[in-house]
SEFIZA-3560 file (N, C-alpha, C; in Angstrom, 3 decimals):
REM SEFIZA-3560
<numar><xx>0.847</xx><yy>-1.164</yy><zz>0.000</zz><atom>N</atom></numar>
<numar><xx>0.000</xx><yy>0.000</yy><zz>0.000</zz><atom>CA</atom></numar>
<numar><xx>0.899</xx><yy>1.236</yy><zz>0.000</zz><atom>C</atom></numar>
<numar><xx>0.653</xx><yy>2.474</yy><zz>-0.623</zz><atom>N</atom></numar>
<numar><xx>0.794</xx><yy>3.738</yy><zz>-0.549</zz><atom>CA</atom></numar>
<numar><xx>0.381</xx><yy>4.538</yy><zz>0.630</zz><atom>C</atom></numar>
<numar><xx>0.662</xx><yy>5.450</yy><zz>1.387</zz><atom>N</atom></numar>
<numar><xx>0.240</xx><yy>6.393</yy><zz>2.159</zz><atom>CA</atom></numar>
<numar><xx>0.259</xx><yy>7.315</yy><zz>1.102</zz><atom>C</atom></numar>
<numar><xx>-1.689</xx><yy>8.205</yy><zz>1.580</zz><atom>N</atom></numar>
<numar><xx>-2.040</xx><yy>9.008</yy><zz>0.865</zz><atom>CA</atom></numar>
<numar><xx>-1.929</xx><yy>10.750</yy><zz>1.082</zz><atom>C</atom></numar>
<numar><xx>-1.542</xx><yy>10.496</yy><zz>2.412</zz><atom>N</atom></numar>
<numar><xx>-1.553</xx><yy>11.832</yy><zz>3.644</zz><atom>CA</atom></numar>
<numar><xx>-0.385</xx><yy>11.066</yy><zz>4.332</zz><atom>C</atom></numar>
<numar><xx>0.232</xx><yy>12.529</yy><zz>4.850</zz><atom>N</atom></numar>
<numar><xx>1.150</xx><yy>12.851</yy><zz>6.091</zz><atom>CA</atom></numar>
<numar><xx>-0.014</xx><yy>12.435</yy><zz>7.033</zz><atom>C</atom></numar>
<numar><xx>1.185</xx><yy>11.384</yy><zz>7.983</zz><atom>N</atom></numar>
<numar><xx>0.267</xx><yy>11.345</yy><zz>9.497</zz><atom>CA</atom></numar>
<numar><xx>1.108</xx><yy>10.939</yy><zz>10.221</zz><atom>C</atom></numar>
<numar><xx>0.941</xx><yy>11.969</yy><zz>11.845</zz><atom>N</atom></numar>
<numar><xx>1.673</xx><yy>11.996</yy><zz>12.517</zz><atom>CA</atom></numar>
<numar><xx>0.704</xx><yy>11.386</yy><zz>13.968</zz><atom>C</atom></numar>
<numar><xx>1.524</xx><yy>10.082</yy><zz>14.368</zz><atom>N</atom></numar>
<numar><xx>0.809</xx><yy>8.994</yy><zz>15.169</zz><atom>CA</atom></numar>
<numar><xx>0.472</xx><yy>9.997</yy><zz>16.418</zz><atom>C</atom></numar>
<numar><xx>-1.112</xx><yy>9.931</yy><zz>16.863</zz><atom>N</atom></numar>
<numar><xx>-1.485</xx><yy>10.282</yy><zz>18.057</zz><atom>CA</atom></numar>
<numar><xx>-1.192</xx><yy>9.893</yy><zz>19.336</zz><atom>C</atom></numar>
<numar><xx>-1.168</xx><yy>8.413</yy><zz>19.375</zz><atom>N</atom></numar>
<numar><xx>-0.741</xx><yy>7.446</yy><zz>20.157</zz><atom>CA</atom></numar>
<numar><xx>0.027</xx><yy>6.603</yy><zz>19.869</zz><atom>C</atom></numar>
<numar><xx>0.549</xx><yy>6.066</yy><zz>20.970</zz><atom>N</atom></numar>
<numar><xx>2.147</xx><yy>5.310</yy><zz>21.040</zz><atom>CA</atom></numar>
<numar><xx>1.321</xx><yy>3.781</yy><zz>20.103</zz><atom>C</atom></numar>
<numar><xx>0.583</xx><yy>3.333</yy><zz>19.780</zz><atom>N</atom></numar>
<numar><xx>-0.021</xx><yy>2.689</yy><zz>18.849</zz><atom>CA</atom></numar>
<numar><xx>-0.132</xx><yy>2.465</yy><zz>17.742</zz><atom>C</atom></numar>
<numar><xx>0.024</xx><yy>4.139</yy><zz>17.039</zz><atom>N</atom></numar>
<numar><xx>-0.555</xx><yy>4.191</yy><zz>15.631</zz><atom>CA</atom></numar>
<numar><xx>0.979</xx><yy>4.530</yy><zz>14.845</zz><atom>C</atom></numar>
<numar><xx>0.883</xx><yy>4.493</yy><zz>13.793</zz><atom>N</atom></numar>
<numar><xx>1.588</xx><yy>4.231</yy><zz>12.947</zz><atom>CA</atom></numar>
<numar><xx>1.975</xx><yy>6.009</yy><zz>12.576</zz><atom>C</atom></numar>
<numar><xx>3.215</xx><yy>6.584</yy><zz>12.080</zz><atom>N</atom></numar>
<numar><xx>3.234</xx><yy>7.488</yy><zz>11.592</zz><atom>CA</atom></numar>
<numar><xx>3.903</xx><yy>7.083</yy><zz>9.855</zz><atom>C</atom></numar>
<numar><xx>3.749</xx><yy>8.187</yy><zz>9.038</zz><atom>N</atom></numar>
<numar><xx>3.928</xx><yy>8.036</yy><zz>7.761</zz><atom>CA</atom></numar>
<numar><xx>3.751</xx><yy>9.468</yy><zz>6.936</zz><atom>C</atom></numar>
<numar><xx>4.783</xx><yy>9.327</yy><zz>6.034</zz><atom>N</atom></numar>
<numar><xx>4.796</xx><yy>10.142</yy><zz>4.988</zz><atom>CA</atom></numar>
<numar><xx>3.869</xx><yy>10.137</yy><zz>3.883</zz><atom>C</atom></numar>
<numar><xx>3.168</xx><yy>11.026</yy><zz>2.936</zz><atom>N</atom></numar>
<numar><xx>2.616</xx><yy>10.570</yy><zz>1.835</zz><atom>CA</atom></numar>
<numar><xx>3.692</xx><yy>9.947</yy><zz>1.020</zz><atom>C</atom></numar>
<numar><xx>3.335</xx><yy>8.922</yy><zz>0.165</zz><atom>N</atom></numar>
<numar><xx>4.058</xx><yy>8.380</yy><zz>-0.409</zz><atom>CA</atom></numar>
<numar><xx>4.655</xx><yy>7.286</yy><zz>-0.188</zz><atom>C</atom></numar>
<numar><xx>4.571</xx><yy>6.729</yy><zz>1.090</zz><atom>N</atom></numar>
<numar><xx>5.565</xx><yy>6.031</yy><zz>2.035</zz><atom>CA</atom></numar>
<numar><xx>4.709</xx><yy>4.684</yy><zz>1.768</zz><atom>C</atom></numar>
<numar><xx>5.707</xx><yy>3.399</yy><zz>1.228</zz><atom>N</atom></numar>
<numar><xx>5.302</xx><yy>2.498</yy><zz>1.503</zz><atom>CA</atom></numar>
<numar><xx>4.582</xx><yy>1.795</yy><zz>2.597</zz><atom>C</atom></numar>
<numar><xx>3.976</xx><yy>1.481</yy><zz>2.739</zz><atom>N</atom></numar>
<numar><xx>3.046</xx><yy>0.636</yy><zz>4.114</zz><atom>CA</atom></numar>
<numar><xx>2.662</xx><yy>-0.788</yy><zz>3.739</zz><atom>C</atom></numar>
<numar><xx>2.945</xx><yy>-1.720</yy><zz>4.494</zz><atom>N</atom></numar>
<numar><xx>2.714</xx><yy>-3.144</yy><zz>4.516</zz><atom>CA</atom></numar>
<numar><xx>1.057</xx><yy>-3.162</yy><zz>5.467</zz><atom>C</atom></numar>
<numar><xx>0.382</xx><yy>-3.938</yy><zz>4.698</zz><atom>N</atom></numar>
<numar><xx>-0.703</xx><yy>-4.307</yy><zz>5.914</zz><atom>CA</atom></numar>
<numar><xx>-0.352</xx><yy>-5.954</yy><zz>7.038</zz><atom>C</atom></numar>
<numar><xx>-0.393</xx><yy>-5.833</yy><zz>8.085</zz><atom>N</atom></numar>
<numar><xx>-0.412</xx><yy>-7.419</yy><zz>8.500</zz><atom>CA</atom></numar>
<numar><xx>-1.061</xx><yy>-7.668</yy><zz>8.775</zz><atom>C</atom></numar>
<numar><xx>-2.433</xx><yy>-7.180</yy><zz>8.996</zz><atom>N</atom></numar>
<numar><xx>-3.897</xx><yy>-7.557</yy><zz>9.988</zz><atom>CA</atom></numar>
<numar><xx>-4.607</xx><yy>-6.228</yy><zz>9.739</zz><atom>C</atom></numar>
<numar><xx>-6.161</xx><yy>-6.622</yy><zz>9.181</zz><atom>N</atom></numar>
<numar><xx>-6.888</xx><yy>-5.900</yy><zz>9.356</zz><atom>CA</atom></numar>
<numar><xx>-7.832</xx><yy>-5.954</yy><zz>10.291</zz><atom>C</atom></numar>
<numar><xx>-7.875</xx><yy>-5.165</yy><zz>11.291</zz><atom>N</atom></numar>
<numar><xx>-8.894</xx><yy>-5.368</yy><zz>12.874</zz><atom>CA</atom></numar>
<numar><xx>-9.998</xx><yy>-5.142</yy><zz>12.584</zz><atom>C</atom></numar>
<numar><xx>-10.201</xx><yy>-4.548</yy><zz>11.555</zz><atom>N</atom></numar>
<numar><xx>-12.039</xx><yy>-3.989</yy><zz>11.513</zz><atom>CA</atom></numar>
<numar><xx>-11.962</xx><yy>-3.058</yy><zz>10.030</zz><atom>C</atom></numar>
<numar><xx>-12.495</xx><yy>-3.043</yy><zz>9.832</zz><atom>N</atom></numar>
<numar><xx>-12.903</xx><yy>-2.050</yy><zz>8.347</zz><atom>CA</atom></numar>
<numar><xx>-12.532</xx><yy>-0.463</yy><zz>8.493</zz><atom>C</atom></numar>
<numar><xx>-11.816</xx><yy>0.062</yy><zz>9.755</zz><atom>N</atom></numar>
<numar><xx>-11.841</xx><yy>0.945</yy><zz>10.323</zz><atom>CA</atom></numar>
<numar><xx>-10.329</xx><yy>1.266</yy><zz>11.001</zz><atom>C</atom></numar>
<numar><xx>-9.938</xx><yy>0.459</yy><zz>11.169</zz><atom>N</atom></numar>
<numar><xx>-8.383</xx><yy>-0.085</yy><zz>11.705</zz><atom>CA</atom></numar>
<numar><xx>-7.797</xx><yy>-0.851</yy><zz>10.886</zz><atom>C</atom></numar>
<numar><xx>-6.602</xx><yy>-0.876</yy><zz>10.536</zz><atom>N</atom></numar>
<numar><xx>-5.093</xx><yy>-1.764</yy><zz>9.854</zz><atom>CA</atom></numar>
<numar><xx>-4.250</xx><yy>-1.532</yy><zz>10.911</zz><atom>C</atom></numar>
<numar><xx>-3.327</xx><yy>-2.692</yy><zz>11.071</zz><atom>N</atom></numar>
<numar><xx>-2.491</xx><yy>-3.010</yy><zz>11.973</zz><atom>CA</atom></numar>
<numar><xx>-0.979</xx><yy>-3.225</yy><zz>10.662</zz><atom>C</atom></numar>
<numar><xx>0.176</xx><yy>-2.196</yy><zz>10.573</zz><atom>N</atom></numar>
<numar><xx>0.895</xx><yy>-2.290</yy><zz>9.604</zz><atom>CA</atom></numar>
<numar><xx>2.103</xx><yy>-1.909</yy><zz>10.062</zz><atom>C</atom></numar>
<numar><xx>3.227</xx><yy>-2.121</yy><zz>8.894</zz><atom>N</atom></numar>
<numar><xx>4.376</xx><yy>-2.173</yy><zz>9.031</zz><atom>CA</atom></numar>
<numar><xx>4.845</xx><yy>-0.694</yy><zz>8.158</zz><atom>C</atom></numar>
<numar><xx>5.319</xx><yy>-0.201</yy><zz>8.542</zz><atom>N</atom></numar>
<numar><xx>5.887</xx><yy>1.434</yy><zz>7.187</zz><atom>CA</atom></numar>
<numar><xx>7.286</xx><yy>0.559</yy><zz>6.804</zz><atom>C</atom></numar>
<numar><xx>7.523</xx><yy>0.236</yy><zz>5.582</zz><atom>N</atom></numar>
<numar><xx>8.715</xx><yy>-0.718</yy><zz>4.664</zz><atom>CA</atom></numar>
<numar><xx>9.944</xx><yy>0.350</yy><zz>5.124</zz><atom>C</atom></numar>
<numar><xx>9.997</xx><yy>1.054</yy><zz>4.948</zz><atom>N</atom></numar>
<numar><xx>11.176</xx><yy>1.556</yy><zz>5.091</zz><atom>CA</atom></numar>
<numar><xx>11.956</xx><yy>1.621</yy><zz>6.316</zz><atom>C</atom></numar>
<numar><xx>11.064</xx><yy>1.894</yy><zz>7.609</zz><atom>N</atom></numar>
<numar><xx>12.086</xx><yy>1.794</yy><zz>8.588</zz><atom>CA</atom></numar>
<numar><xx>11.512</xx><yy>0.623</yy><zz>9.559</zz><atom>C</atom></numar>
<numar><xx>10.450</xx><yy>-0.062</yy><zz>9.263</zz><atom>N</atom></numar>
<numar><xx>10.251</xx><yy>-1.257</yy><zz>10.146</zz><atom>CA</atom></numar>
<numar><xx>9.267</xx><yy>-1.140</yy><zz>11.381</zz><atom>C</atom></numar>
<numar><xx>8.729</xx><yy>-0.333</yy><zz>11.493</zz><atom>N</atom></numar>
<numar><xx>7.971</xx><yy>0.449</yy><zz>12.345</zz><atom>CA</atom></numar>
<numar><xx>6.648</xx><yy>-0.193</yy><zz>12.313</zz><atom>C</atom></numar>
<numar><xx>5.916</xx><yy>-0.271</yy><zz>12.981</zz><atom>N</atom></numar>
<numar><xx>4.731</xx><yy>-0.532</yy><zz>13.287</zz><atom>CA</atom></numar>
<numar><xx>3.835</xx><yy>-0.045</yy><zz>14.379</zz><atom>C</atom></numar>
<numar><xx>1.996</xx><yy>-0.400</yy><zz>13.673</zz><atom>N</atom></numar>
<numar><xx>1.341</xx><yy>0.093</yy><zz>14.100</zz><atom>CA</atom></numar>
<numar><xx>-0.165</xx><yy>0.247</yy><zz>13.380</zz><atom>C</atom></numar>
<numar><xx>-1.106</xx><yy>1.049</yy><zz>14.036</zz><atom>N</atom></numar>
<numar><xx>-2.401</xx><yy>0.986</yy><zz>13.651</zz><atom>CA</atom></numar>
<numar><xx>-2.230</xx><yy>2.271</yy><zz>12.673</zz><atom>C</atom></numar>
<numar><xx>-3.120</xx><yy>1.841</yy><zz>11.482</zz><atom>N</atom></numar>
<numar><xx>-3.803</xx><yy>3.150</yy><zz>10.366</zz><atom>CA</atom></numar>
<numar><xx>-5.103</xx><yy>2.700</yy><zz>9.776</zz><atom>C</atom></numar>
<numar><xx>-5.441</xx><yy>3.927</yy><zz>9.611</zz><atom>N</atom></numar>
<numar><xx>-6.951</xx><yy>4.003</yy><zz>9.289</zz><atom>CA</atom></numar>
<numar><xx>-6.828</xx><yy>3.912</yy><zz>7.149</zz><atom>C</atom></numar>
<numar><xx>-7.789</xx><yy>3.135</yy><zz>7.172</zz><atom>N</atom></numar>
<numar><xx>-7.318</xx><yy>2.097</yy><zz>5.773</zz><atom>CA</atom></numar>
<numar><xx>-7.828</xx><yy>3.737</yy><zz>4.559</zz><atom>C</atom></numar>
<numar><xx>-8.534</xx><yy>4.690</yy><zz>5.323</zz><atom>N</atom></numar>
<numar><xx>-8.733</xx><yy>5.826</yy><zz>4.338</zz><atom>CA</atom></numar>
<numar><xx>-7.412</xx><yy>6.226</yy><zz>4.039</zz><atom>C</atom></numar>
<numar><xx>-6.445</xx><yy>6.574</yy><zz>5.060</zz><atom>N</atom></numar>
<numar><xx>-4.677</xx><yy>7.175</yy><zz>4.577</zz><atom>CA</atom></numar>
<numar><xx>-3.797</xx><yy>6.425</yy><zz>3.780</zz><atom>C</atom></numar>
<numar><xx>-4.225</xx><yy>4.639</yy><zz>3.373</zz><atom>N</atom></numar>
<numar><xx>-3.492</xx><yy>4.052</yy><zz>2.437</zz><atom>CA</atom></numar>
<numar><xx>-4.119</xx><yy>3.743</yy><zz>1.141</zz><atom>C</atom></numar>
<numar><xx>-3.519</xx><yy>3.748</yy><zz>-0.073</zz><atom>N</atom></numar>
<numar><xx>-4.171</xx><yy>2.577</yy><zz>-1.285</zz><atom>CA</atom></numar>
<numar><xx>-3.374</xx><yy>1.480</yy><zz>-1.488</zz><atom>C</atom></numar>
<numar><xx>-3.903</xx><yy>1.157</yy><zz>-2.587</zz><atom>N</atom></numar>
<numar><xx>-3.144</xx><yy>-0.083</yy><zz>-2.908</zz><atom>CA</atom></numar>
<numar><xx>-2.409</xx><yy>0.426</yy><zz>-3.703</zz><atom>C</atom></numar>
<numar><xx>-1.100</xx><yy>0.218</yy><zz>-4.800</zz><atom>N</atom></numar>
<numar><xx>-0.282</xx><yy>0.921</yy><zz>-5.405</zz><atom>CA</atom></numar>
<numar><xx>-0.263</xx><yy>-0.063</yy><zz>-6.720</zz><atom>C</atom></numar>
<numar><xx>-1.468</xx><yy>0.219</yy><zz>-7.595</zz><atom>N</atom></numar>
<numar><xx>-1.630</xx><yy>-0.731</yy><zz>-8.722</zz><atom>CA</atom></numar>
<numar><xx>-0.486</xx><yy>-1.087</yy><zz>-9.643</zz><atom>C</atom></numar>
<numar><xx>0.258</xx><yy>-0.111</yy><zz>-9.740</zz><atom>N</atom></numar>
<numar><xx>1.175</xx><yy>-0.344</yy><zz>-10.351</zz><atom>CA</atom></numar>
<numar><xx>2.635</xx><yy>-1.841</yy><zz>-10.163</zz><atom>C</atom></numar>
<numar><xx>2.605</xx><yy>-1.712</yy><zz>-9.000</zz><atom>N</atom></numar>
<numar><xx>3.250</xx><yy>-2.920</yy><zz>-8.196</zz><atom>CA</atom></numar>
<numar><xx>2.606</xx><yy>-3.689</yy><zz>-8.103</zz><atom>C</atom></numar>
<numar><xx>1.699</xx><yy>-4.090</yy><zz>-8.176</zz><atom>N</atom></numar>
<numar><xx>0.657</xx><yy>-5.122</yy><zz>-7.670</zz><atom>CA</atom></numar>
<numar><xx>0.374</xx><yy>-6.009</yy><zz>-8.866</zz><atom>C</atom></numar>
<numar><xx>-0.035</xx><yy>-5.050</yy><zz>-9.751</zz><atom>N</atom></numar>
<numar><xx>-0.304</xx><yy>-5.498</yy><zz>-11.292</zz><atom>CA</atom></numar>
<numar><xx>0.524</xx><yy>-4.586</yy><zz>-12.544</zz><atom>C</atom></numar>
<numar><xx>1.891</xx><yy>-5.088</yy><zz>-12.381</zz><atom>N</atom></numar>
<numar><xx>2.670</xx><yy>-4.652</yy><zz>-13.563</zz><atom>CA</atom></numar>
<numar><xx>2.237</xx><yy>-4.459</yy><zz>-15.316</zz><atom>C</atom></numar>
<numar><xx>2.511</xx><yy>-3.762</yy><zz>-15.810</zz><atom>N</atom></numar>
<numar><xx>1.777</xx><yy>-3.457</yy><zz>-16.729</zz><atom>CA</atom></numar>
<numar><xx>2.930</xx><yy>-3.817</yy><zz>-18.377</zz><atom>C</atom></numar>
<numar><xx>2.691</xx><yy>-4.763</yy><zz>-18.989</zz><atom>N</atom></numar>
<numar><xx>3.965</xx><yy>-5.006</yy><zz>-19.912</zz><atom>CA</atom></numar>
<numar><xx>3.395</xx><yy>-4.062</yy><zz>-21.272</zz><atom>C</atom></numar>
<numar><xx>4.380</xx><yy>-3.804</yy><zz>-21.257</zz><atom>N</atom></numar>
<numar><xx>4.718</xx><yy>-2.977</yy><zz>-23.155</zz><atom>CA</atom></numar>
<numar><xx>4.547</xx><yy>-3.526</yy><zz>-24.125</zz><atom>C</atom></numar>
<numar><xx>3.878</xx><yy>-2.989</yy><zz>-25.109</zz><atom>N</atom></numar>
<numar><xx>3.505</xx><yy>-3.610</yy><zz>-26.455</zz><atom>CA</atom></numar>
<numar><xx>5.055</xx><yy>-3.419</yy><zz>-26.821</zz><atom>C</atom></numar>
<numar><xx>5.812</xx><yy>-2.759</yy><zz>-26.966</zz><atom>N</atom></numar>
<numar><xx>7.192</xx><yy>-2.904</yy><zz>-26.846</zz><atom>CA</atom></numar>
<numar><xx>7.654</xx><yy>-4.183</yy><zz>-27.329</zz><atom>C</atom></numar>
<numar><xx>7.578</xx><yy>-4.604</yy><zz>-25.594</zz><atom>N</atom></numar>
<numar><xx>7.943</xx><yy>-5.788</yy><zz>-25.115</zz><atom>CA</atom></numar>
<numar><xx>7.844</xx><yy>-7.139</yy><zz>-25.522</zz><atom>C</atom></numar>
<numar><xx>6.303</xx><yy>-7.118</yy><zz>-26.251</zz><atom>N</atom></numar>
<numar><xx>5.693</xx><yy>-8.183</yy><zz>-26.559</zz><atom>CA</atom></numar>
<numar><xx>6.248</xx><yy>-8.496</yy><zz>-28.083</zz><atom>C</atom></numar>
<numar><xx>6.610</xx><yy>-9.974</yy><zz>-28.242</zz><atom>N</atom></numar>
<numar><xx>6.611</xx><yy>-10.457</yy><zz>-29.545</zz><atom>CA</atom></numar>
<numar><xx>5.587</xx><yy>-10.506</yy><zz>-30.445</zz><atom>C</atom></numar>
<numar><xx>5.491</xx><yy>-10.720</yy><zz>-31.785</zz><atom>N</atom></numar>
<numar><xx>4.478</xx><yy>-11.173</yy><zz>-32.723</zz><atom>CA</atom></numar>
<numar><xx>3.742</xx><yy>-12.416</yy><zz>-32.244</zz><atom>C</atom></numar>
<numar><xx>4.474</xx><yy>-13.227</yy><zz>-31.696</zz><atom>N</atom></numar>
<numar><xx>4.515</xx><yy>-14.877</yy><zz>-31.001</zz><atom>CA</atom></numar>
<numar><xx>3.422</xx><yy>-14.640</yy><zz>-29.562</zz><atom>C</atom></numar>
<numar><xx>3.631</xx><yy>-13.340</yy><zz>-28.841</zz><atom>N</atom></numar>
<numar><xx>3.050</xx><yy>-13.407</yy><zz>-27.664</zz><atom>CA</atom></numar>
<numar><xx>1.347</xx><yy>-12.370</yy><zz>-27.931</zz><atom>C</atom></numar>
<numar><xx>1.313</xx><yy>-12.224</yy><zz>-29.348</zz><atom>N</atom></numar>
<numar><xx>0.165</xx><yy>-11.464</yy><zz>-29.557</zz><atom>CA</atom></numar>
<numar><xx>-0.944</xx><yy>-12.487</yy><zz>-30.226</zz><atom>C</atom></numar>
<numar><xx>-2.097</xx><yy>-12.840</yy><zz>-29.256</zz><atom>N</atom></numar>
<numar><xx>-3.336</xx><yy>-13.718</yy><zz>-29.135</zz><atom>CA</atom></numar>
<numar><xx>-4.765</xx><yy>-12.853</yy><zz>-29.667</zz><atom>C</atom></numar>
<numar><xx>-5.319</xx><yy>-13.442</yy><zz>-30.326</zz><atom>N</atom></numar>
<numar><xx>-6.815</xx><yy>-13.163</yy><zz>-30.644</zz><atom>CA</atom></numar>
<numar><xx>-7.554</xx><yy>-14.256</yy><zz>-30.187</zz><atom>C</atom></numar>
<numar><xx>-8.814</xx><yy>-13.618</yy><zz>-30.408</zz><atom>N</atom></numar>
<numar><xx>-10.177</xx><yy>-14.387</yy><zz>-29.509</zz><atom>CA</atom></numar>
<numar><xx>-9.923</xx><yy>-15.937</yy><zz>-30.409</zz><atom>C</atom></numar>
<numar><xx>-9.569</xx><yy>-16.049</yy><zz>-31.777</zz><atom>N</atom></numar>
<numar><xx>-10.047</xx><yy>-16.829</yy><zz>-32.799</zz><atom>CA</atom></numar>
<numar><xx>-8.769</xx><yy>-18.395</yy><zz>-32.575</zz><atom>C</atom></numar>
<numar><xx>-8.067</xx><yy>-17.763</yy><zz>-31.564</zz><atom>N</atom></numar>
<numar><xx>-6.474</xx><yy>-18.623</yy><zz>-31.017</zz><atom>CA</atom></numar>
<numar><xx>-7.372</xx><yy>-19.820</yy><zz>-29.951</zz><atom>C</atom></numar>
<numar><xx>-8.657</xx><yy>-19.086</yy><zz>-29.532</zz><atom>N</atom></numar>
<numar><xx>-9.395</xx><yy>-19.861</yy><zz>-28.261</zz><atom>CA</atom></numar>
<numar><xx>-9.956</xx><yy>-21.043</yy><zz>-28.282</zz><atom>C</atom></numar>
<numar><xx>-9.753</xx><yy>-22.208</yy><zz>-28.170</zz><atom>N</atom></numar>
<numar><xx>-10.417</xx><yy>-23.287</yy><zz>-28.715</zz><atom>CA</atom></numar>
<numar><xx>-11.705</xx><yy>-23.556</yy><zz>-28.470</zz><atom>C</atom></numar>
<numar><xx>-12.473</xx><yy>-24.281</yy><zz>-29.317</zz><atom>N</atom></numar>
<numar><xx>-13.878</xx><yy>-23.785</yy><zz>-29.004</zz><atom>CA</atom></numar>
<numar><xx>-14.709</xx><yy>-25.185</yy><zz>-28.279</zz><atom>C</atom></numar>
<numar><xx>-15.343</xx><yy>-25.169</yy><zz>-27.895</zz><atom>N</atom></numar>
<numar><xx>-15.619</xx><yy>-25.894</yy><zz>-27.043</zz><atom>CA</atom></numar>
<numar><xx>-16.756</xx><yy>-27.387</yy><zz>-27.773</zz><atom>C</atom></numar>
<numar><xx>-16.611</xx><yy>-28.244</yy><zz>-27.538</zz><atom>N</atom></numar>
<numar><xx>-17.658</xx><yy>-29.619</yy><zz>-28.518</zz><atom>CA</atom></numar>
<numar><xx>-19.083</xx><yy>-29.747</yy><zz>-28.194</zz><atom>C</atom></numar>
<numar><xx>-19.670</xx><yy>-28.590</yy><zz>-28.521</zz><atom>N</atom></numar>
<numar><xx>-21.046</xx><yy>-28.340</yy><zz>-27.833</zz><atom>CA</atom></numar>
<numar><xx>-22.200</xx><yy>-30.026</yy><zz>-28.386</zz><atom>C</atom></numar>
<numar><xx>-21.775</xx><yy>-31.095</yy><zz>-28.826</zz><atom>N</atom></numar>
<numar><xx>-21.927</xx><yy>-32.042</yy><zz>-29.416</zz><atom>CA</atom></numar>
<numar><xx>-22.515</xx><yy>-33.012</yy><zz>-28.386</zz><atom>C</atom></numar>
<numar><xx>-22.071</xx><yy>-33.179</yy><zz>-27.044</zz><atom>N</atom></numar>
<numar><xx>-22.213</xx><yy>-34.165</yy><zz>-25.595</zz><atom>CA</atom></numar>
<numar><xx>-22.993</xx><yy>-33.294</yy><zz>-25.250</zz><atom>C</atom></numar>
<numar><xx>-23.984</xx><yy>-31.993</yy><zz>-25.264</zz><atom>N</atom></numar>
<numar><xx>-24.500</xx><yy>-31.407</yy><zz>-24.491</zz><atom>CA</atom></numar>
<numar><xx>-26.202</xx><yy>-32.258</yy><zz>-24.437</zz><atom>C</atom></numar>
<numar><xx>-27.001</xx><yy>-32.358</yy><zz>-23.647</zz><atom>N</atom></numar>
<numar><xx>-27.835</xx><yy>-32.674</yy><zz>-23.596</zz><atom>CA</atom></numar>
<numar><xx>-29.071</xx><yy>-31.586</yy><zz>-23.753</zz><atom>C</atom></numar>
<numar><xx>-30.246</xx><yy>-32.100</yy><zz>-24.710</zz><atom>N</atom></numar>
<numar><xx>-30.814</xx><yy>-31.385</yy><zz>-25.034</zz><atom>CA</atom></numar>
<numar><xx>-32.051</xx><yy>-31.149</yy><zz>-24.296</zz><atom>C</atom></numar>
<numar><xx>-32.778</xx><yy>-30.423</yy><zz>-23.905</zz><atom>N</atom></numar>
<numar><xx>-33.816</xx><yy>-30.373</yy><zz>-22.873</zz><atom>CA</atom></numar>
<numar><xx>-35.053</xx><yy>-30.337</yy><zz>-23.137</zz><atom>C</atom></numar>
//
């Protein structure tokens, strides 16, 4: 997860963080509470799941047409089709 806001921990509990700042979740207590780790210095503590996202980009890497061969480029028509032949008729 991302931190979305600066937050500076109220209690010896909660978690402080930079925007921007990596955050690990390890436990979510309630829909209302996360119990987490900040990656960078190891720290832990409670945050409220509104101050983090998820960071799509890491999560779900995104490859380059670039990247991709002629070999790795698929159409619907590549899909094998299924032997609608055994189906039973009603």
């Amino acid at each position: 997860m991302i931190a979305t806001t600066n937050y500076t921990a109220q209690r010896p509990e909660e978690l402080s963080f930079s925007r921007n700042d990596k955050i690990k979740i390890l436990k979510r207590e309630s829909h209302l509470l996360w119990y987490a780790e900040h990656v960078q210095t190891g720290t832990r503590g409670y945050v409220s799941p509104t101050r983090v996202h998820i960071n799509a980009k890491e999560t779900y890497p995104q490859v380059h047409k670039s990247a991709m061969s002629s070999t790795d480029a698929h159409s619907i028509s590549d899909i094998p089709r299924l032997d609608n032949s055994s189906r039973r008729s009603a």
